[in-house]
C-alpha positions as a Python dict, from the first residue, in 0.01 Angstrom:
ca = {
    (1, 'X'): (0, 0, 0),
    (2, 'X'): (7, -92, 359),
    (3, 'X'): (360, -142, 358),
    (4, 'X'): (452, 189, 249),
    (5, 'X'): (419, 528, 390),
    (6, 'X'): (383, 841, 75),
    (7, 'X'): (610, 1154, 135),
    (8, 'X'): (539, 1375, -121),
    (9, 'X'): (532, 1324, -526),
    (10, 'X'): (854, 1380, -734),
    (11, 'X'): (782, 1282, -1087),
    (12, 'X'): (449, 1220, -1324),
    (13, 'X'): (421, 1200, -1701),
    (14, 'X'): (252, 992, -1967),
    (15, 'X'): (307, 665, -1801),
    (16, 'X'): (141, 814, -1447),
    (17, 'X'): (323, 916, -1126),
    (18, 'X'): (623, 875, -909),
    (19, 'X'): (641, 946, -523),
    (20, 'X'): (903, 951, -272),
    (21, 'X'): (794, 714, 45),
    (22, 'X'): (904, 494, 331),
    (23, 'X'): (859, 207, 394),
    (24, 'X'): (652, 129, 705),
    (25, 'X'): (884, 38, 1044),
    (26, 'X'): (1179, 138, 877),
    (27, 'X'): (1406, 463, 741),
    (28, 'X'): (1431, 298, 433),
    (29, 'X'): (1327, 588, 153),
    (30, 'X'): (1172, 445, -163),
    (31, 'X'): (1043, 546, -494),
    (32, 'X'): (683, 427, -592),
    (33, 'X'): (605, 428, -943),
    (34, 'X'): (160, 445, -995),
    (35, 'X'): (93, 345, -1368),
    (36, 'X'): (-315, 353, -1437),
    (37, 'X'): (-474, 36, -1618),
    (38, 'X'): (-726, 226, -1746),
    (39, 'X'): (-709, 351, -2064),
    (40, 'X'): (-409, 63, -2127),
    (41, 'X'): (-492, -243, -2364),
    (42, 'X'): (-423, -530, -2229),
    (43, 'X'): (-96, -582, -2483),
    (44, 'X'): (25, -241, -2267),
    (45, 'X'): (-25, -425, -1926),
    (46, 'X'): (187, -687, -2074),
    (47, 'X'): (432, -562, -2153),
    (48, 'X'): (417, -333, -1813),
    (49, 'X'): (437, -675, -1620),
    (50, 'X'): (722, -778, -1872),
    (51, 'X'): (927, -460, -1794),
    (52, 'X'): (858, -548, -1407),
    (53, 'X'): (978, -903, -1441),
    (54, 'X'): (1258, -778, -1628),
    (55, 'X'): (1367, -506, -1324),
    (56, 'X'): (1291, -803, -1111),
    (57, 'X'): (1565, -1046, -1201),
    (58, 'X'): (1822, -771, -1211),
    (59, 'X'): (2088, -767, -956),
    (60, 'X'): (2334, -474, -1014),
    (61, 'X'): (2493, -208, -808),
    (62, 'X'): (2407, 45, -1099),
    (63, 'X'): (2113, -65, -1219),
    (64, 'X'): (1783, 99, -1020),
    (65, 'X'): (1650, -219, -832),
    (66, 'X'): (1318, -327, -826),
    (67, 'X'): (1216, -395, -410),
    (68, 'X'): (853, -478, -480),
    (69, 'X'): (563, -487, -729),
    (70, 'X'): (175, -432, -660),
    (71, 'X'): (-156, -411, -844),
    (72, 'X'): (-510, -255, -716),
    (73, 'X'): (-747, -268, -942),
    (74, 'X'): (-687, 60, -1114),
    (75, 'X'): (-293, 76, -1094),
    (76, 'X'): (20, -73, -1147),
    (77, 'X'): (261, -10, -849),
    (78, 'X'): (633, -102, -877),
    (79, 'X'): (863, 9, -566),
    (80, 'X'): (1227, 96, -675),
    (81, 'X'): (1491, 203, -503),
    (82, 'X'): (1528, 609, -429),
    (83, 'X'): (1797, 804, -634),
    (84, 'X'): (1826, 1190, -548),
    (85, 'X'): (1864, 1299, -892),
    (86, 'X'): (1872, 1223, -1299),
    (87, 'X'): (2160, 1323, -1521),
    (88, 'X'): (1945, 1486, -1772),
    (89, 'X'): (1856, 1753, -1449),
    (90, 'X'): (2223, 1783, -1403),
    (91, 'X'): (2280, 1900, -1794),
    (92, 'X'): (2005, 2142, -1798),
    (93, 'X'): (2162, 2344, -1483),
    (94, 'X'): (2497, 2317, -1565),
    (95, 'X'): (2503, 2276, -1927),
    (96, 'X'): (2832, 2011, -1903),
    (97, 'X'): (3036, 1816, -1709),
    (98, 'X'): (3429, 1788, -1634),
    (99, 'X'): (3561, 1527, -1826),
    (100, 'X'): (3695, 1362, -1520),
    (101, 'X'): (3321, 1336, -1364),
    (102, 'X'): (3245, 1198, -1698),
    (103, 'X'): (3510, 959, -1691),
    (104, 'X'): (3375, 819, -1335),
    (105, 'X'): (2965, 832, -1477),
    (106, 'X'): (3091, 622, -1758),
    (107, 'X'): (3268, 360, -1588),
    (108, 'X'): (2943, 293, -1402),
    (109, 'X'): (2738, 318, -1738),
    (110, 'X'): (2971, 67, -1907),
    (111, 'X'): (2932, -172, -1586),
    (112, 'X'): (2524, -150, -1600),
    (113, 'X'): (2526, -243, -1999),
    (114, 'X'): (2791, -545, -1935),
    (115, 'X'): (2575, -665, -1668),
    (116, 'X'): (2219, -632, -1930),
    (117, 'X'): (2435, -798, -2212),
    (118, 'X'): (2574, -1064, -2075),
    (119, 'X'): (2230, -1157, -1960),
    (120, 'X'): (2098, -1115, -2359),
    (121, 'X'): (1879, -821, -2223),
    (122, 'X'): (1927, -491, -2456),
    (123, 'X'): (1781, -164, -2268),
    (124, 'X'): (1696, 13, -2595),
    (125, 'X'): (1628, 357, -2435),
    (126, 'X'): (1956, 500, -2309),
    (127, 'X'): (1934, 874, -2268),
    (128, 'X'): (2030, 1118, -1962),
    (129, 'X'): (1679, 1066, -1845),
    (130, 'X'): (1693, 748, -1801),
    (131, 'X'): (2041, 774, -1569),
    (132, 'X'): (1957, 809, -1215),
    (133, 'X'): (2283, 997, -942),
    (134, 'X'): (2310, 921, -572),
    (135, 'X'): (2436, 1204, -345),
    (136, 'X'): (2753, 916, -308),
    (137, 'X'): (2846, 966, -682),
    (138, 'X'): (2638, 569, -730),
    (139, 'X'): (2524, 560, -1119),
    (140, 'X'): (2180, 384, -1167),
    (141, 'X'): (2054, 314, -1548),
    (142, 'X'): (1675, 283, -1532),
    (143, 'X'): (1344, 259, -1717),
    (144, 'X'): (1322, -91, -1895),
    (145, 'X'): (987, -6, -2023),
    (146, 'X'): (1126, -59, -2371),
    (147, 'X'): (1420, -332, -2252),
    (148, 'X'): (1392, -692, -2432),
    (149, 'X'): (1540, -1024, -2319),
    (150, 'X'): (1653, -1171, -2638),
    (151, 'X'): (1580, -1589, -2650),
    (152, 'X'): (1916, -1770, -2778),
    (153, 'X'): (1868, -1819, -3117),
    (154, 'X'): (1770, -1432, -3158),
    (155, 'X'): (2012, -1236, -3240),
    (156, 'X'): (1881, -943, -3442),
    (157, 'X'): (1587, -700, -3357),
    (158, 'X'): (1398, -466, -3585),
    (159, 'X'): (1089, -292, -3431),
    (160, 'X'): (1216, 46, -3366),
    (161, 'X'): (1191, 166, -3017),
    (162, 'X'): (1376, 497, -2819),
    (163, 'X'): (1444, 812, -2866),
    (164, 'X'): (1555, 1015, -3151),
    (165, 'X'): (1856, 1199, -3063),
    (166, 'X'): (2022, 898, -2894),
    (167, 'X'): (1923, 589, -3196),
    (168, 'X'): (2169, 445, -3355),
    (169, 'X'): (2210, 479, -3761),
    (170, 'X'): (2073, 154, -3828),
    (171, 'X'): (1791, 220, -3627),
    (172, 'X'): (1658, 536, -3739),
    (173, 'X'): (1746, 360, -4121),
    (174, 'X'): (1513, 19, -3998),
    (175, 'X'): (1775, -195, -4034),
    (176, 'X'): (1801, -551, -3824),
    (177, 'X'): (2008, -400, -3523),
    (178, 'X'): (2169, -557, -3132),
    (179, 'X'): (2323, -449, -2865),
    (180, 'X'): (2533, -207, -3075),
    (181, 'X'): (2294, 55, -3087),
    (182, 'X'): (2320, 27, -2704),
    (183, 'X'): (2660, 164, -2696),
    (184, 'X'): (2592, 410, -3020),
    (185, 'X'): (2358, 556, -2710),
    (186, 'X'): (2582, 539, -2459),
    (187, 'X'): (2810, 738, -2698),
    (188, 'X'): (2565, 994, -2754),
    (189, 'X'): (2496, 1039, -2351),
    (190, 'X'): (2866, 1070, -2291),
    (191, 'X'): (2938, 1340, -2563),
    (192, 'X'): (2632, 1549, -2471),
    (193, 'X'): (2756, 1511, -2100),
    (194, 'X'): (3095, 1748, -2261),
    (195, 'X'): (2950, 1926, -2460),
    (196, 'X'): (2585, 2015, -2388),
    (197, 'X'): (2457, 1865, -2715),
    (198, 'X'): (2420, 1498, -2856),
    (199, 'X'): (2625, 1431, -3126),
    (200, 'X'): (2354, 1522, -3374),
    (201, 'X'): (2103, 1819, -3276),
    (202, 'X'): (1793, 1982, -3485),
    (203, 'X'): (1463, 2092, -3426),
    (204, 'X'): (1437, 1863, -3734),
    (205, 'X'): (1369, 1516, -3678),
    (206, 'X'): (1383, 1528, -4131),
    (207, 'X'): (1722, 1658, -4076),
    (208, 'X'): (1808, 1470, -3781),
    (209, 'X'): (1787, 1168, -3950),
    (210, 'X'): (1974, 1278, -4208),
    (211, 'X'): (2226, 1369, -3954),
    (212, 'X'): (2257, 1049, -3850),
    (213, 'X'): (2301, 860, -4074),
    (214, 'X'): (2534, 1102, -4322),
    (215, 'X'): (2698, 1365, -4099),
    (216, 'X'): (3036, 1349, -3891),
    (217, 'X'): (3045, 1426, -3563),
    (218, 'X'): (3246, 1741, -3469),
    (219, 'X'): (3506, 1640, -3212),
    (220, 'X'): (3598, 1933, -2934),
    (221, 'X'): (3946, 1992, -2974),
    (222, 'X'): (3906, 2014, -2555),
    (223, 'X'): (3868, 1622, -2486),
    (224, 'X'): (4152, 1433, -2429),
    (225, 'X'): (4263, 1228, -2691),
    (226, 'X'): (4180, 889, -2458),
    (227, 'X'): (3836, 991, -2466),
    (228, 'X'): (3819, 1128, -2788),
    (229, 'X'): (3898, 778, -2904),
    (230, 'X'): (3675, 611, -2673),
    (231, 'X'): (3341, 823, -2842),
    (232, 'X'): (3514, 787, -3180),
    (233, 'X'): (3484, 378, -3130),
    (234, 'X'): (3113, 451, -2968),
    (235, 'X'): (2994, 633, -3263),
    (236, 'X'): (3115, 446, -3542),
    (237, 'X'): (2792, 457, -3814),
    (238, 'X'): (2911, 87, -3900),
    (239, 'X'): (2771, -128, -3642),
    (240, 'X'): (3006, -383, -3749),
    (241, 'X'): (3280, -114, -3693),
    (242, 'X'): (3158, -45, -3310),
    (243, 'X'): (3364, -118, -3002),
    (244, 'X'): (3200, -337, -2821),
    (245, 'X'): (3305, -649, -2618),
    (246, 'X'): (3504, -766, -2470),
    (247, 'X'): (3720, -531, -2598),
    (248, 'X'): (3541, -207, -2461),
    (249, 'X'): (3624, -317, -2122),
    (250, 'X'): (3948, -317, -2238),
    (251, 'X'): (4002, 60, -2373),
    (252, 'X'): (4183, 276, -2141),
    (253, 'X'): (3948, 545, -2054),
    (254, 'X'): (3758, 320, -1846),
    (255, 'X'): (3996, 6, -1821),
    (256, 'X'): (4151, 154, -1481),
    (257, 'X'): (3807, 133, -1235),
    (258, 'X'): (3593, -68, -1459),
    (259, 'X'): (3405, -311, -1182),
    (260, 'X'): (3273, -654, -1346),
    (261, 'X'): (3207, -936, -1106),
    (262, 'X'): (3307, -1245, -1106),
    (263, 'X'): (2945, -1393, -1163),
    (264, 'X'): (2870, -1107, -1464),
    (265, 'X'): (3208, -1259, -1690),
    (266, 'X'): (3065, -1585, -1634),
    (267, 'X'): (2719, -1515, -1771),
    (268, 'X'): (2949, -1284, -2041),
    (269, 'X'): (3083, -1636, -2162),
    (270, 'X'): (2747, -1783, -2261),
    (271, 'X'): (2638, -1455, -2412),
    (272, 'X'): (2603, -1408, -2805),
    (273, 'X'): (2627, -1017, -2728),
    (274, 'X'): (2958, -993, -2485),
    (275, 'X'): (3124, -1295, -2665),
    (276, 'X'): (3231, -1377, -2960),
    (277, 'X'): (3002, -1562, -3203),
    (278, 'X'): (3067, -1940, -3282),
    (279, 'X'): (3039, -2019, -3666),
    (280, 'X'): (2651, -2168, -3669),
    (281, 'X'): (2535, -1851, -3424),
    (282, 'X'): (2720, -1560, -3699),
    (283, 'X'): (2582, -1783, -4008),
    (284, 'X'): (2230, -1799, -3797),
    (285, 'X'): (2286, -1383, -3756),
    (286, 'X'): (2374, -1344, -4124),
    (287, 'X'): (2059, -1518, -4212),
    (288, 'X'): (1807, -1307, -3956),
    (289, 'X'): (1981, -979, -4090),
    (290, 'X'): (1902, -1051, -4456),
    (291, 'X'): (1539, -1162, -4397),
    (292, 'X'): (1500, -882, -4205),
    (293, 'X'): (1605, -649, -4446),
    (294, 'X'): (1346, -319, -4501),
    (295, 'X'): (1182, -235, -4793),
    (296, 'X'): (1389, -3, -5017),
    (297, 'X'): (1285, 398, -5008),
    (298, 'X'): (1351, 648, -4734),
    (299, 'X'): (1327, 514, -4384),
    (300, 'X'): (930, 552, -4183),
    (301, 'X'): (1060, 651, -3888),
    (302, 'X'): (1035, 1030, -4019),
    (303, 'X'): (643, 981, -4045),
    (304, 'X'): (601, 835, -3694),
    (305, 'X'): (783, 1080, -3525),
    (306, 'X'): (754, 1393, -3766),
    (307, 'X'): (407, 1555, -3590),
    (308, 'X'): (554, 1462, -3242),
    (309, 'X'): (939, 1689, -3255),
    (310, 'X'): (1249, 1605, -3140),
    (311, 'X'): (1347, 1376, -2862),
    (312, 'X'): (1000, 1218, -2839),
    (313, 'X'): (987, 847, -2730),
    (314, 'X'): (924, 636, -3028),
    (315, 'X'): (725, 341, -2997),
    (316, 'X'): (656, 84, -3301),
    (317, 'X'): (594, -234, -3280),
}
């Protein structure tokens, strides 16, 4: 801590407490991030350190960077860079967003996701909250506490981690899932960023699941028909039916100021998630998806979330 100077506090929650600071002999503004150790088993710190690791290696214009990590002996300190605001503030004063502000926020959002997927790293919690805005109109995606970097010959997950409102159908149905239900979220931040509502709303989570995995989405007749079939290819309930690269980049709602470097397309190449599969790596994910498979009967989520109400964070391991 004798590197840093604290301003004042601007966040706190479960996981502890964020403040605004400086760091010592500069102007440079900061956000510190104080996560206790105590009451945490030592699988939590783990993971914590993972998530830090993770933030670590990431090099991104709008992804939230990770300047420095820290531990005392009773907290977890990781130093991020400062963004003035989160989306999910935005939509609860002003309820939507021009489609034409959306249209620059997803460009940005579409960027951030390339970049985690061609490094085989899914975020797994995409939600408004979780999108920070600079006063200059930057877009940083942040909070990896649920991220995972996926080894090469892994290709499906199925512990089910996020949150409700934004999980994809074969999550909430515990089916083996990837970096599809990635962009299913992305889909779901987008639309709510319209229309003030994610695709699929209760104060149900029995219904919302229900919702998810049965119910069309109602389209505004207000979107233009360019974005209309951008969300439409988002939130496809078949996975396999998804856009998703390469040919996202390619759809022209975002096609026109998309921003991939040079170094990200590379990475893209080796990628099982931004590239198409070779035969042994879609008969090695045809294999991990059927041995994966749950156990017939209605999905579990509903009892691990039930108690809690919507738009809770899931966690199951």
């Amino acid at each position: 801590m004798e590197d840093y100077h604290i301003l004042d506090m601007i966040g706190e929650g479960s996981f502890g407490k964020v403040y605004r600071g400086r760091k010592l002999y500069t102007t440079q503004i900061v956000a510190l991030k104080f996560i206790p150790k105590i009451g945490r088993s030592t699988r939590d710190l783990t993971n914590l350190r993972h998530e830090i690791d993770i933030m670590k290696s990431l090099q991104h214009e709008n992804i939230v960077r990770t300047l420095d990590a820290f531990e005392t002996e009773t907290e977890v300190v990781a130093v991020t860079d400062y963004a003035e605001g989160e989306l999910f503030r935005v939509l609860e004063d002003d309820s939507s967003i021009p489609e034409s502000q959306v249209q620059i926020i997803a460009c940005q959002l579409v960027a951030a996701l390339y970049y985690l997927h061609a490094h085989s790293i899914l975020h797994r919690d995409m939600k408004p909250q979780n999108v920070l805005l600079s006063t200059d109109g930057v877009v940083k995606l942040c909070d990896f506490g649920f991220a995972r970097t996926m080894s090469p010959n892994t290709f499906v997950l199925t512990s089910v981690k996020g949150t409700p409102l934004y999980m994809a159908p074969e999550l909430v149905e515990e089916r083996p899932y990837d970096h599809n239900a990635d962009l299913w979220a992305l889909g779901c931040i987008l639309y709510e960023m319209v229309v003030g509502t994610p695709p699929f709303y209760t104060n149900s989570i029995y219904k919302l699941v229900s919702m998810i995995t049965g119910d069309n989405v109602s389209w505004p007749p207000a979107l233009s028909p360019t974005f209309t079939d951008f969300l439409q290819g988002l939130l496809q309930k078949d996975a396999t039916q998804r856009l998703t690269w390469p040919a996202l980049l390619q759809h022209p709602f975002i096609s026109h100021a998309i921003n991939v470097s040079d170094s990200c397309r590379d990475a893209a190449l080796a990628s099982p998630f931004t590239n198409p599969l070779t035969t042994s790596q879609a008969l090695a994910r045809a294999k991990q998806i059927k041995e994966r498979q749950p156990p017939s009967g209605p999905p579990r989520i509903i009892a691990h979330v039930a108690a809690a109400g919507d738009g809770v964070t899931l966690v199951r391991a």
